[in-house]
N, C-alpha and C positions, 0 to 999 in steps of 0.2 A: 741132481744129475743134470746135467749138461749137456747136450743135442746140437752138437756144432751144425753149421753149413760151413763148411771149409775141406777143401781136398786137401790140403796138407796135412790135417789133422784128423781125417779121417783116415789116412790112407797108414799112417801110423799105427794109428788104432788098431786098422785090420792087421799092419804086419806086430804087432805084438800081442794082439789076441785077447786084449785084456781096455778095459777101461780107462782114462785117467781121467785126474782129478786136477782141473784148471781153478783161474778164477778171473775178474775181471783186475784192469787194474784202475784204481779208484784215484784221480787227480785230483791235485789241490788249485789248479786253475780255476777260473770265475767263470770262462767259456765253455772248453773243453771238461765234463764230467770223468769220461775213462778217454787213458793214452793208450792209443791203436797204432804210434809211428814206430817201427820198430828199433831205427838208432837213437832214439830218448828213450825206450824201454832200454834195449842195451845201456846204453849211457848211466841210466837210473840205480839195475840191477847187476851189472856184470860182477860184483863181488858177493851175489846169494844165490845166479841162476850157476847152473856146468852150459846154459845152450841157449842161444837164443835165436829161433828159425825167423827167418824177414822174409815172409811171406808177403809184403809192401803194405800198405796202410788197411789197416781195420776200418769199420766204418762206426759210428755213432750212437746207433739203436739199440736201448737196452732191450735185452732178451725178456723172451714172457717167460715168466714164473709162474708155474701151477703148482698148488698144495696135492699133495697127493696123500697125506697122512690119515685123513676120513674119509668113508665109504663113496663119496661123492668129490672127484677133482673138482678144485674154484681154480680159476684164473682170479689172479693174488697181481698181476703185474699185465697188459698188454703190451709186449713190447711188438719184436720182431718175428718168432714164431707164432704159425696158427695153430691154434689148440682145435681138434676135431673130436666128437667123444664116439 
């Protein structure tokens, strides 16, 4: 599950009442890891997305990953959110 910091996509959210399910996109660049520009995302995907919002440039930091699958969450990854327990 996925925990944006984004109003675009939160705001979404709220108007459909429901969850989605995103992911990052994973670049084959040597610099750049994930592509956050949105006219090379467009560019990349416009024949598998129907929509793509340009909310202007993403930023770089991968997100923290916590295991939540055992009785005790691990922080698996520190990225960009703070895990509080």
């Amino acid at each position: 599950m996925r925990i944006p910091d984004n109003s675009i996509i939160i705001e979404i959210i709220r108007e459909l009442g429901n969850p989605i399910m995103s992911t990052s996109i994973h670049d084959d660049d040597e610099i750049v890891e994930y592509s956050t520009d949105p006219e090379l995302i467009h560019e990349r995907f416009q024949d598998f997305a129907d929509l793509v919002i340009d909310g202007g440039y993403g930023d770089n930091i991968p997100s923290t990953i916590i295991d939540c699958t055992g009785e005790i969450p691990i922080v698996v990854r520190q990225g960009k959110g703070v895990f509080e327990e």
